[in-house]
C-alpha positions in Angstrom: 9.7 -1.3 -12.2 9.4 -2.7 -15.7 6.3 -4.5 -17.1 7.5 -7.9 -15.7 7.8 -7.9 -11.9 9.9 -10.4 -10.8 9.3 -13.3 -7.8 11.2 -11.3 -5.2 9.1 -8.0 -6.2 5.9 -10.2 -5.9 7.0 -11.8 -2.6 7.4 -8.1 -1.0 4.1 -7.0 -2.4 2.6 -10.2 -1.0 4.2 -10.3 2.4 3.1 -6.7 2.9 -0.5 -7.5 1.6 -0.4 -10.3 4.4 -1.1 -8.1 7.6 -4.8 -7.3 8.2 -4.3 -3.9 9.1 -2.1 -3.4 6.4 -4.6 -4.9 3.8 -6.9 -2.8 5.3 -4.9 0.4 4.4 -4.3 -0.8 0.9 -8.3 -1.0 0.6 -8.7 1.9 1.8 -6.7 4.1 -0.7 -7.6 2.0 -3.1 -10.9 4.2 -2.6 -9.9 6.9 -2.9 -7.0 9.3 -4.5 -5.0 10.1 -1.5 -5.2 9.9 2.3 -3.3 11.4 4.9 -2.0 9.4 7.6 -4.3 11.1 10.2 -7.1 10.1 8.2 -6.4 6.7 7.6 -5.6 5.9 11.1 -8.9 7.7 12.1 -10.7 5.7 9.6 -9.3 2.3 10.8 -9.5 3.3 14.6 -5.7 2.6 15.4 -3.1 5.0 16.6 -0.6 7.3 14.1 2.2 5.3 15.2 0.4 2.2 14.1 -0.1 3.3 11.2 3.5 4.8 10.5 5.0 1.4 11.0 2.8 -0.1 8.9 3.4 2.1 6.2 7.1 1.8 6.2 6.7 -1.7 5.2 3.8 -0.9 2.4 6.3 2.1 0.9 8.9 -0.3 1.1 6.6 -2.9 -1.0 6.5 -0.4 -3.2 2.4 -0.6 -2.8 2.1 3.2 -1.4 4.1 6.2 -2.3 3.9 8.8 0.0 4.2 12.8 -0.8 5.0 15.4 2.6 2.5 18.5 2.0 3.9 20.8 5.4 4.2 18.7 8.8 1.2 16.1 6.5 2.5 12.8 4.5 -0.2 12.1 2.3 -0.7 8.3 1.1 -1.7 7.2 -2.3 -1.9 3.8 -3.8 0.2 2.6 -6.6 -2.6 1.0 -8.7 -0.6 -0.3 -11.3 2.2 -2.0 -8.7 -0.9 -3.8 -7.4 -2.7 -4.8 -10.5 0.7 -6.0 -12.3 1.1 -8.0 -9.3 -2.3 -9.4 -9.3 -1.9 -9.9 -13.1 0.9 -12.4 -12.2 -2.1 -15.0 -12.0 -3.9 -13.8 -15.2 -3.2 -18.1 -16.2 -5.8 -18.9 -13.7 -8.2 -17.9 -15.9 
């Protein structure tokens, strides 16, 4: 993705972001370095499967990239996805 995301990148980010549980996960990693998916969903008290579907649509935002360590996917953030995104409002200022 280049410097400049464009509305339709922002409007993914942003739809993604707009789930609770989803939001949730995003704060979460933004914690920390890297999470399995184990952990998270033990951390937020919902099931794997929960947290697989979720996930899907966060890797598909573009807001997590997942690596597969073995049978484990571990989740990180993509920081600077999230803070060029957030940057889109820098005018507010």
């Amino acid at each position: 993705m280049g410097e400049k995301q464009t509305i339709e990148q922002r409007t993914k980010i942003f739809a993604a972001l707009s789930d609770p549980t989803r939001l949730k996960i995003v704060e979460l990693l933004a914690s920390c370095e890297e999470m399995s998916g184990s952990e998270i969903a033990d951390k937020l008290s919902i099931s794997l499967a929960l947290f697989c579907h979720h996930s899907k649509t966060l890797t598909e935002a573009g807001l997590i990239k997942q690596r597969k360590e073995g049978q484990t996917k571990y989740n990180s953030l993509d920081r600077e996805l999230l803070l060029g995104c957030m940057g889109s409002f820098t005018e507010l200022r």
